[in-house]
C-alpha positions as CSV (number, residue, x, y, z in Angstrom):
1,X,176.2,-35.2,-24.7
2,X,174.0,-36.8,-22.5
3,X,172.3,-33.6,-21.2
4,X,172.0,-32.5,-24.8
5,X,170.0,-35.5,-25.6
6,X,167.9,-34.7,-22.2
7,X,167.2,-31.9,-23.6
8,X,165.6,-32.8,-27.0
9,X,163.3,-35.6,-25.1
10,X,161.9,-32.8,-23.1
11,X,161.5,-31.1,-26.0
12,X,159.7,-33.7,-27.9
13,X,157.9,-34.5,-25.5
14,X,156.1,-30.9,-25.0
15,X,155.8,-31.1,-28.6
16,X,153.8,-33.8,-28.1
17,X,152.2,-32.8,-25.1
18,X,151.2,-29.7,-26.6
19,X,149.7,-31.7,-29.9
20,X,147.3,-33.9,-27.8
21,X,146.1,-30.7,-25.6
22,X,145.5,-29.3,-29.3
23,X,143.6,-31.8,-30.2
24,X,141.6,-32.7,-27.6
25,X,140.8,-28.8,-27.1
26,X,139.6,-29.1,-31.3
27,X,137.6,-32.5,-30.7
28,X,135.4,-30.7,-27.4
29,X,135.2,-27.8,-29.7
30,X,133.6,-29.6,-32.2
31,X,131.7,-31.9,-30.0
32,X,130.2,-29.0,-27.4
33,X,130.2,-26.0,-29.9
34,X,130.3,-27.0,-33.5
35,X,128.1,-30.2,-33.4
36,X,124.7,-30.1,-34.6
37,X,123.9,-32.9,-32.2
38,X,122.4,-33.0,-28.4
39,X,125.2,-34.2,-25.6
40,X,124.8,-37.2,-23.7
41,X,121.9,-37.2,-20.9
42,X,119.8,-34.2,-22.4
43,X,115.9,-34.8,-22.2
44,X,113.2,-32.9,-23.5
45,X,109.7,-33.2,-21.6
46,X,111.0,-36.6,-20.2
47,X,111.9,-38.0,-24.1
48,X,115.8,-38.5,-24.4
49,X,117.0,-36.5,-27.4
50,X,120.9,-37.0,-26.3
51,X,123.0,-37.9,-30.3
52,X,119.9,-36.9,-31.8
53,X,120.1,-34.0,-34.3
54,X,117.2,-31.0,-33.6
55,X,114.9,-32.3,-36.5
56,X,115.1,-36.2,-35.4
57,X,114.6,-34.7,-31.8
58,X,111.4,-32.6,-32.9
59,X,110.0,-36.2,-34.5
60,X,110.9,-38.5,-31.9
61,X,109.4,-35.8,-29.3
62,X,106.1,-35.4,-31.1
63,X,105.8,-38.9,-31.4
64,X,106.5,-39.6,-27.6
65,X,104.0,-36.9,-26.4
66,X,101.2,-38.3,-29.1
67,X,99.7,-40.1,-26.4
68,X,99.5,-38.0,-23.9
69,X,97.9,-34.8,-25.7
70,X,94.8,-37.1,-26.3
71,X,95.5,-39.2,-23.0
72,X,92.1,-39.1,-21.5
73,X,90.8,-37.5,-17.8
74,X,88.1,-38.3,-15.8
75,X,87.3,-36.1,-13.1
76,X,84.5,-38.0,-10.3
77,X,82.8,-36.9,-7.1
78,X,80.8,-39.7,-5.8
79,X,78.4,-41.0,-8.5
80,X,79.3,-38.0,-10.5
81,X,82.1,-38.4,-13.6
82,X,83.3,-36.4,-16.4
83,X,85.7,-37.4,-19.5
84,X,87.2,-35.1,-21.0
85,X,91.1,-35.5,-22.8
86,X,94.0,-33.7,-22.5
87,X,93.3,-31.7,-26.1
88,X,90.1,-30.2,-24.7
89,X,91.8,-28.8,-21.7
90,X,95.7,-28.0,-22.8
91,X,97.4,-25.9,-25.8
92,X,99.4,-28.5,-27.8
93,X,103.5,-28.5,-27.1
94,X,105.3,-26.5,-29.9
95,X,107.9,-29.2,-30.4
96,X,109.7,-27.3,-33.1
97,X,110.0,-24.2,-30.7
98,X,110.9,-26.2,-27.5
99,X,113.2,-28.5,-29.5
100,X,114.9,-24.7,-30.6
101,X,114.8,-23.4,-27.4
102,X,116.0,-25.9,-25.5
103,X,119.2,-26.3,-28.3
104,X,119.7,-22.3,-27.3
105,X,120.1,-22.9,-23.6
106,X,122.7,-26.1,-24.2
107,X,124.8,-23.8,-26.4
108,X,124.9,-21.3,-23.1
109,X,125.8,-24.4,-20.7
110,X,128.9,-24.2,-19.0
111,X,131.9,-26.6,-20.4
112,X,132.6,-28.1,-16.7
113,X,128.5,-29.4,-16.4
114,X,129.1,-31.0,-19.9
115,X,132.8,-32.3,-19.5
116,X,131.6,-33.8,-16.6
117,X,128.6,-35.7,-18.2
118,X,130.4,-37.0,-21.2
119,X,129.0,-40.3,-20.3
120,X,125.3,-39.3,-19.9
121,X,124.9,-40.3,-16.4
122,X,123.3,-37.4,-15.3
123,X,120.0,-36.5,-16.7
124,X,120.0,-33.1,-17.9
125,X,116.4,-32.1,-18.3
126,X,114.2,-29.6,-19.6
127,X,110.8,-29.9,-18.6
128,X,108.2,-28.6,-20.7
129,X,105.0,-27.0,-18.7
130,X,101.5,-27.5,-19.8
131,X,99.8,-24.3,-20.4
132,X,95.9,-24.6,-19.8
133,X,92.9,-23.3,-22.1
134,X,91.1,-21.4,-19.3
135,X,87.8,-21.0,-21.4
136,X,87.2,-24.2,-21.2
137,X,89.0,-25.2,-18.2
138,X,86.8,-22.3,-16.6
139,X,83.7,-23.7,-17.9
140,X,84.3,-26.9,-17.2
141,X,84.7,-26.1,-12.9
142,X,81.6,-23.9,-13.7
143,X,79.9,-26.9,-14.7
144,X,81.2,-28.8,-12.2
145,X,80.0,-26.4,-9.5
146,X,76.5,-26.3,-11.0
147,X,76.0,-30.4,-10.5
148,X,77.8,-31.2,-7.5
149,X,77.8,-27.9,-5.6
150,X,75.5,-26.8,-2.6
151,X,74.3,-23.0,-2.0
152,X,74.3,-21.8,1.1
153,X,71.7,-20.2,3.2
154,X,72.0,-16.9,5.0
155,X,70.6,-16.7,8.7
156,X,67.1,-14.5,7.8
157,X,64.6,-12.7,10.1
158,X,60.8,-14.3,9.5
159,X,58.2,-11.8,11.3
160,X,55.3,-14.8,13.1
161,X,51.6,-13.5,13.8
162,X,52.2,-15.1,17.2
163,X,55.7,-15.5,18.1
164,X,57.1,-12.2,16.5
165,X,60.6,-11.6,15.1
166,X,62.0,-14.8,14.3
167,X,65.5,-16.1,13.2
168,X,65.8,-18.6,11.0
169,X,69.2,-20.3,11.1
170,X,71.2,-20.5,8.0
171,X,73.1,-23.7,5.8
172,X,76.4,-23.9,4.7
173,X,77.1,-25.3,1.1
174,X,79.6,-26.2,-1.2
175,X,81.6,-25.5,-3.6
176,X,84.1,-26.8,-6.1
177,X,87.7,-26.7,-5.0
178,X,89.4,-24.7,-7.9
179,X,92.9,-24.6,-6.5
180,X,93.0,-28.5,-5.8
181,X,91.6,-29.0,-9.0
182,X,94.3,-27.2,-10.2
183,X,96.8,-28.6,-8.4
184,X,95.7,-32.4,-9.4
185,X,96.3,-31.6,-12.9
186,X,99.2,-32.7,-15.0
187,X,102.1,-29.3,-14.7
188,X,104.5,-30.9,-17.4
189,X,103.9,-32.7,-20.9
190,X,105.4,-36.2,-20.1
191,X,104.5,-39.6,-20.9
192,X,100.8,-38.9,-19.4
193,X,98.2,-42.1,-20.1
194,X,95.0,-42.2,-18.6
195,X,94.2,-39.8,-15.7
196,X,91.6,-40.0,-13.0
197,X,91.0,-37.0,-10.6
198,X,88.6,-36.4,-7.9
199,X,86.6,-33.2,-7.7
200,X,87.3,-31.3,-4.1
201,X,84.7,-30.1,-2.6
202,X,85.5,-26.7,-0.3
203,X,82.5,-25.9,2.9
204,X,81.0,-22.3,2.2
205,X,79.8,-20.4,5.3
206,X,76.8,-18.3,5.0
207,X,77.4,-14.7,4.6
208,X,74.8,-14.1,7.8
209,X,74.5,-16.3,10.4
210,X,72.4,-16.5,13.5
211,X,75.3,-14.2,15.4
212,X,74.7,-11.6,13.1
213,X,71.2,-11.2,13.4
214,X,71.1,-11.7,17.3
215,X,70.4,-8.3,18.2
216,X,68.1,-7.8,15.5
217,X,64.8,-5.6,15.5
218,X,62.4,-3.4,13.8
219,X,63.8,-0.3,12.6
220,X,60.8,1.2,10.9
221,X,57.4,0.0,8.9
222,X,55.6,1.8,6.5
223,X,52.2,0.6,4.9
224,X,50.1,1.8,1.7
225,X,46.9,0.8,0.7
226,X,46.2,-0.9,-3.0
227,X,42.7,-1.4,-4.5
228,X,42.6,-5.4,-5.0
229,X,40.0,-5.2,-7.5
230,X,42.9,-3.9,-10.1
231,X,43.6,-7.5,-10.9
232,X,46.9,-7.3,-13.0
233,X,48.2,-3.9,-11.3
234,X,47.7,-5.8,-7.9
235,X,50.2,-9.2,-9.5
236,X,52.4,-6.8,-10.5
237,X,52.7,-5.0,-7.0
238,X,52.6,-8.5,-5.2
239,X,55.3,-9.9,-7.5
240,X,57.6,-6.8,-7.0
241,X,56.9,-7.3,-3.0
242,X,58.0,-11.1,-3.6
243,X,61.0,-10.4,-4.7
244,X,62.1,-7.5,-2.6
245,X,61.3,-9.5,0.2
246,X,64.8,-11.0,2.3
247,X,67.1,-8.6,0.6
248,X,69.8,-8.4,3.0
249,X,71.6,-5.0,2.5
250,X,75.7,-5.2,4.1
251,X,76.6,-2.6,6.2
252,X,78.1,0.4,3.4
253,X,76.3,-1.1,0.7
254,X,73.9,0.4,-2.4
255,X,71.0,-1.2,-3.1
256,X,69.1,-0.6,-6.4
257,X,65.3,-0.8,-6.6
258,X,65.7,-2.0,-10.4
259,X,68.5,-4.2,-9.9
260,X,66.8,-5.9,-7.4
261,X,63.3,-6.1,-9.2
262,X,64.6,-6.4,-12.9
263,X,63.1,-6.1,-15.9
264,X,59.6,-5.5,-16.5
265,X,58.3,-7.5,-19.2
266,X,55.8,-10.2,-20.3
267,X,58.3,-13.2,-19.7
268,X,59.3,-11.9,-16.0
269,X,56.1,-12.6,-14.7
270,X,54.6,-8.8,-14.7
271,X,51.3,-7.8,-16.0
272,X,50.0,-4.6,-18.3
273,X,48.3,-2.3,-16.4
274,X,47.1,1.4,-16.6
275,X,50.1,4.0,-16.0
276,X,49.7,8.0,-17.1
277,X,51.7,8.9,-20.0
278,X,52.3,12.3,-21.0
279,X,48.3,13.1,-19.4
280,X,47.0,9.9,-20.6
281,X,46.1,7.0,-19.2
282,X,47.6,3.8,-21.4
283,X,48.3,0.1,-20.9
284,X,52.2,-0.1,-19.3
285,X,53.8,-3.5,-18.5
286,X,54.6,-3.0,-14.5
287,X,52.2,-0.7,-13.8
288,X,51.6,-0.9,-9.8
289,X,55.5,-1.2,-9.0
290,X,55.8,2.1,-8.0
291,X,53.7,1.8,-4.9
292,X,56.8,-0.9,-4.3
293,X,59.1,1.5,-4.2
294,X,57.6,4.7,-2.8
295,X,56.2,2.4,0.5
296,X,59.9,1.1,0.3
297,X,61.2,4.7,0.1
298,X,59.4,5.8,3.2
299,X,60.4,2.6,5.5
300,X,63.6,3.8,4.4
301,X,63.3,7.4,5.4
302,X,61.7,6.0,8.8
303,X,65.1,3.6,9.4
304,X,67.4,6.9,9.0
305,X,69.6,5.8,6.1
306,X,71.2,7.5,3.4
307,X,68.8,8.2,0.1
308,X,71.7,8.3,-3.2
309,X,68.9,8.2,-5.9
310,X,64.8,9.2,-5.4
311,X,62.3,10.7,-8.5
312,X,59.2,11.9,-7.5
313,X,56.1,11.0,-9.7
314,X,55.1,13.4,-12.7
315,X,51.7,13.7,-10.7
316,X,50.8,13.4,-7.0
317,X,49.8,9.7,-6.4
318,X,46.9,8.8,-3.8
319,X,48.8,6.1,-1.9
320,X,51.2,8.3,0.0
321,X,51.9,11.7,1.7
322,X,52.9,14.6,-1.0
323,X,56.5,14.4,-1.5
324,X,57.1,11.3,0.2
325,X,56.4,9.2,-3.2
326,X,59.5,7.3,-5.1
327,X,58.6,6.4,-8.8
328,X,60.8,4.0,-10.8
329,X,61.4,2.7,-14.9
330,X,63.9,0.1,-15.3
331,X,66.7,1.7,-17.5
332,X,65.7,5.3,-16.5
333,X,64.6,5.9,-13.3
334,X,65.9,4.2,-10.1
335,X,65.6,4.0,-6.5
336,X,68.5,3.6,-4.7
337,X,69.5,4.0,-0.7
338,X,72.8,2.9,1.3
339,X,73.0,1.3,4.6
340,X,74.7,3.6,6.3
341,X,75.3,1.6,9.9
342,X,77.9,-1.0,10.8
343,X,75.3,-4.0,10.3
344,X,73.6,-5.6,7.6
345,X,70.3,-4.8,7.1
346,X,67.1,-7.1,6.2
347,X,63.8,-6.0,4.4
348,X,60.8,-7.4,4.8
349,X,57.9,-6.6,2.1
350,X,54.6,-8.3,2.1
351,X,51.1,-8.3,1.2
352,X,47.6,-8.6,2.6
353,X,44.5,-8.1,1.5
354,X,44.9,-4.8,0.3
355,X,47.5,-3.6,2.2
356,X,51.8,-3.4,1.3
357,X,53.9,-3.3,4.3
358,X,57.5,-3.1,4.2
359,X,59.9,-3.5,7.5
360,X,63.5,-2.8,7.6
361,X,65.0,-4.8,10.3
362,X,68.8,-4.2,11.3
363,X,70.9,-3.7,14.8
364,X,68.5,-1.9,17.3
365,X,71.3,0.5,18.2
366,X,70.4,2.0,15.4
367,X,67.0,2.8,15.8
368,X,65.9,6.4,16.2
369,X,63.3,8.3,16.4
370,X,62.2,10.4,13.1
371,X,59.1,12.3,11.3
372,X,58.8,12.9,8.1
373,X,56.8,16.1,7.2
374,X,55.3,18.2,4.1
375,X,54.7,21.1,3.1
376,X,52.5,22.6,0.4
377,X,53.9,25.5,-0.9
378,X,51.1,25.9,-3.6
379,X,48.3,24.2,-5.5
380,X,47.5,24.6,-9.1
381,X,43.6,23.2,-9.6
382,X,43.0,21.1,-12.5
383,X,40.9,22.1,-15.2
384,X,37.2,20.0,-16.3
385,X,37.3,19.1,-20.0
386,X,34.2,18.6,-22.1
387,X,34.7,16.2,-25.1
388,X,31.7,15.9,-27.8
389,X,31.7,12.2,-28.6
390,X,29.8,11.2,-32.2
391,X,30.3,7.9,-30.3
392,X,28.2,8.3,-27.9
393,X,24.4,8.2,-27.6
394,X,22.7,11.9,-27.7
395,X,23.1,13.2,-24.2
396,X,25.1,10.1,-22.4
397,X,28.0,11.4,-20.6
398,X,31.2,9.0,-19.9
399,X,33.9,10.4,-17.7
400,X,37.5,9.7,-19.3
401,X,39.6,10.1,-15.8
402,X,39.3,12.1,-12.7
403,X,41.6,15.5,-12.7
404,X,44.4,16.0,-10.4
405,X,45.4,19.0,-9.0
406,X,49.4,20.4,-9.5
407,X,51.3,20.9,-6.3
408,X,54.8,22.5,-4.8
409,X,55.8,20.3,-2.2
410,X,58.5,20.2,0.0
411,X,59.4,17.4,2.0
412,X,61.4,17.2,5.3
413,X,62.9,14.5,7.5
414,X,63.5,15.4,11.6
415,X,65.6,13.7,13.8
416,X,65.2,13.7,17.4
417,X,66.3,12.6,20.6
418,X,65.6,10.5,23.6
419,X,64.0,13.5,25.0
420,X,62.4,14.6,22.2
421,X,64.8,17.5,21.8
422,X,65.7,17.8,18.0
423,X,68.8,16.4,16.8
424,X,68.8,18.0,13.1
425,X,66.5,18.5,10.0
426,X,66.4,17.0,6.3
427,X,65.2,19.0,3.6
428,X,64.5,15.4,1.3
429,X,62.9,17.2,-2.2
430,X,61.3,20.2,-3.2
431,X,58.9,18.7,-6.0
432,X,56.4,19.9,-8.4
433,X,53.5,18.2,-9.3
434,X,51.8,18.7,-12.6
435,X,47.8,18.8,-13.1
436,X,45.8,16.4,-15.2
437,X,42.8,17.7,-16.3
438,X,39.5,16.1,-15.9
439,X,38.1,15.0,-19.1
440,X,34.4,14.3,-19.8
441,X,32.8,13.0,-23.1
442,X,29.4,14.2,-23.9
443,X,26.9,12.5,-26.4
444,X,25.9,14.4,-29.1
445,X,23.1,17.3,-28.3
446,X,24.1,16.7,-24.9
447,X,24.0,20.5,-22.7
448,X,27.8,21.7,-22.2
449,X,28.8,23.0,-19.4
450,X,29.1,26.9,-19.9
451,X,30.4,29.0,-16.9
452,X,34.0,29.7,-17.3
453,X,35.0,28.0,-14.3
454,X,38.8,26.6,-15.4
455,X,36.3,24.6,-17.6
456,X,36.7,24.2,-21.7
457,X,35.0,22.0,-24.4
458,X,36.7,20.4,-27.2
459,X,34.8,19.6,-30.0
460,X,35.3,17.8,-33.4
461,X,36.1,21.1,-35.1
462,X,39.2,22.1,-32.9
463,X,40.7,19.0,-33.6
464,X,40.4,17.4,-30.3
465,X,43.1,19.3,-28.4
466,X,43.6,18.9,-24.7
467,X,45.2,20.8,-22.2
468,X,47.8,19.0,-20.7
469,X,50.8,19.7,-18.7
470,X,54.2,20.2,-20.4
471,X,56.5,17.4,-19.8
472,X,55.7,13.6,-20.3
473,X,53.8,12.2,-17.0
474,X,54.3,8.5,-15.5
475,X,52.8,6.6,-12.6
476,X,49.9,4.4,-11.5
477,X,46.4,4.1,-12.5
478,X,46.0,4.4,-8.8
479,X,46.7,8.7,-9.4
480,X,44.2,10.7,-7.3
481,X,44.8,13.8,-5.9
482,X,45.7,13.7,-2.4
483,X,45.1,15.5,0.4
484,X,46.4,19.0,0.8
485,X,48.8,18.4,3.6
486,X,50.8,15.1,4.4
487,X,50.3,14.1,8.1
488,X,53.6,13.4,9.6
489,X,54.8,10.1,10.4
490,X,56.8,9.1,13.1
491,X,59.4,6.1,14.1
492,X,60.2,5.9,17.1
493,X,62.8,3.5,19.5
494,X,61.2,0.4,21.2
495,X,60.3,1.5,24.6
């Protein structure tokens, strides 16, 4: 009897047991899995949303970050500061979407991390990062780098009347700290309130120093010659000299005549002048430049690096050997070499009197000795013109422009060495030079010339029609017809 009654207690009792299991298992059910509401201890961007259902979370959350998405920042660098807020600079929190996400990844919590927490005392947090605008985060360090920051100063090479090559040492500068910035800004929306943050500034090395220039020296010069009396084609040339002059060149790299020179026009400083196009002589802003880049051209040659882009002139030009000449138009036409040695490279262009000289200066190593040659493979003469001009007075005469004779040129650059033995030859061009013909207006009644010497006369009646040279023709006003043969020119080692 007594074991029988034993035996129902037990019985009740698992019942009962089993009853309170059930029900506790149906109350976490509904608490963890079926509730609409955050557990204990959950936080959002530092705002506790625990009881809270996801709509009264998404309010209380966008009220508790109000402040800080128009919490203000001042960034200062000694007596320099700048406001700004944290609108201008940061996308706005999506509460809606965090609030949703955040409701996902409680849902996917384990059941021991939230048993364990039933009493909140544990912070479960979800921090919510800031995601920058970086247009106008950029801008604003640009800005930043424009007021407060210091440019350095390459080491350069300054040729003295008296004292000869000289180095002038170089400056370091500054330069905004991006990544501290960075790093000093807020990385999570929280209760942010006003912000100050001191602009880092990061010491910049120049790119050349006085080491790099130590063994330094002449590696060639080349000279033309410029009639001073052309007032604007002279500027022009003395401007394009101005700003070649310092252009460091690193070791591998291609310069650009154009890039380095820019655009020709009014507001850059350059001047009209005479310039031949398609056998006439017009008014061309620049004109002049070209003498720039053909005495650059030849300095180059005489240093023995690499030529990646040369043009010869339409027409042989007076201020340099035939097919040695390097003509240039800013979108078209270039002029572009490559340092081919292991060392930067400095150019040196200046002016005086009447006189361009540009020096390339780099590692003496690298100096050798070279000649540059042409030859004149043929000569086409230019023909004399007559014009009768009504304008004119009867029998004045007024010459138009000289003529210019056509050439085929080719051009050669020798290497040679210690000895004098030769090392290997360049064949740099074969060019062809077109004629311009001579043209001469003639007063009415005035005698024409009549033998048939390459000579013809245009008259009223034929309409005016020259003889010109297929093809459109550029250069310099300064276009005369050279002589026959270049003479060769020579760099040679320092002794």
């Amino acid at each position: 009897m007594a074991l029988e009654k034993w035996k129902i207690a037990v019985i009740l009792i698992s019942i009962m047991l089993l009853g309170i299991c059930t029900a506790v298992i149906i109350y976490f059910y509904q608490v963890f899995y079926t509730s609409d509401r955050f557990l204990p201890g959950v936080e959002i961007a530092g705002v506790s949303v625990a009881g809270l259902t996801r709509d009264e979370a998404a309010v209380k959350l966008d009220q508790a970050l109000k402040g800080a998405s128009t919490a203000t920042i001042v960034f200062f660098h000694a007596s320099f500061s700048y406001q700004t807020s944290m609108d201008q600079l940061a996308v706005p929190l999506d509460v809606g979407k965090a609030v949703n996400e955040v409701w996902g990844k409680e849902q996917d919590r384990g059941l021991k991390s939230k048993l364990l927490n039933l009493n909140g005392i544990h912070t479960v947090a979800y921090p919510q990062k800031i995601v920058y605008r970086q247009g106008p985060l950029g801008q604003m360090f640009k800005n930043f780098d424009e007021q407060l920051g210091v440019k350095t100063v390459d080491a350069t090479l300054n040729v003295d009347p008296v004292e000869g090559l000289v180095i002038v040492p170089g400056t370091p500068g500054e330069i905004v700290d991006v990544t501290a910035l960075m790093e000093s800004l807020p990385k999570e929306w929280e209760d942010i309130e006003h912000l100050q943050i001191g602009i880092a500034m990061v010491a910049q090395q120049p790119q050349v120093n006085e080491e790099d220039l130590k063994g330094m020296g002449e590696l060639s010069s080349f000279s033309t010659w410029f009639n001073t009396g052309e007032i604007n084609r002279s500027a022009n040339l003395r401007l394009a000299a101005r700003t070649l002059n310092g252009t460091m060149v690193k070791p591998g790299e291609i310069i650009s005549f154009n890039e380095v020179i820019g655009p020709r026009s009014i507001e850059t400083g350059f001047n009209e002048a005479m310039t031949i196009v398609g056998g006439k002589f017009v008014p061309g802003i620049g004109g002049g430049i070209c003498q720039v880049s053909t005495t650059l051209y030849n300095a180059v040659l005489l240093a023995g690096l690499t030529i990646v882009e040369r043009n010869q002139h339409n027409m042989a030009v007076s201020y340099v050997p035939l097919g040695r000449d390097a003509t240039v138009s800013y979108g078209s036409q270039d002029f572009r070499f490559q340092n081919n040695t292991d060392s930067p490279i400095y150019i040196r262009a200046v002016t005086s009197g009447g006189i361009i000289t540009i020096n390339i200066y780099g590692d003496l190593t690298h100096k050798q000795k070279i000649v540059l040659s042409s030859v004149v493979d043929g000569m086409i003469p230019f023909k004399k013109v007559d014009v009768v001009d009504e304008a004119l007075a009867p029998g004045a005469v007024m010459v138009e422009h000289s003529g210019i004779n056509g050439y085929s040129v080719r051009a050669f650059r020798s290497f040679y060495d210690a000895d004098g033995k030769l090392i290997k030859q360049e064949l740099l061009s074969t060019d062809r030079y077109l004629t311009l013909d001579e043209i001469t207006h003639r007063g009415p009644g005035s005698n024409l010339p009549t033998e048939p010497n390459g000579e013809q006369t245009i008259s009223p009646e034929n309409n005016g029609e020259l003889h010109e040279p297929s093809g459109d023709s550029t250069g310099d006003n300064n276009v005369q017809p050279p002589a026959p043969y270049a003479t060769d020119v020579i760099s040679e080692p320092s002794i």
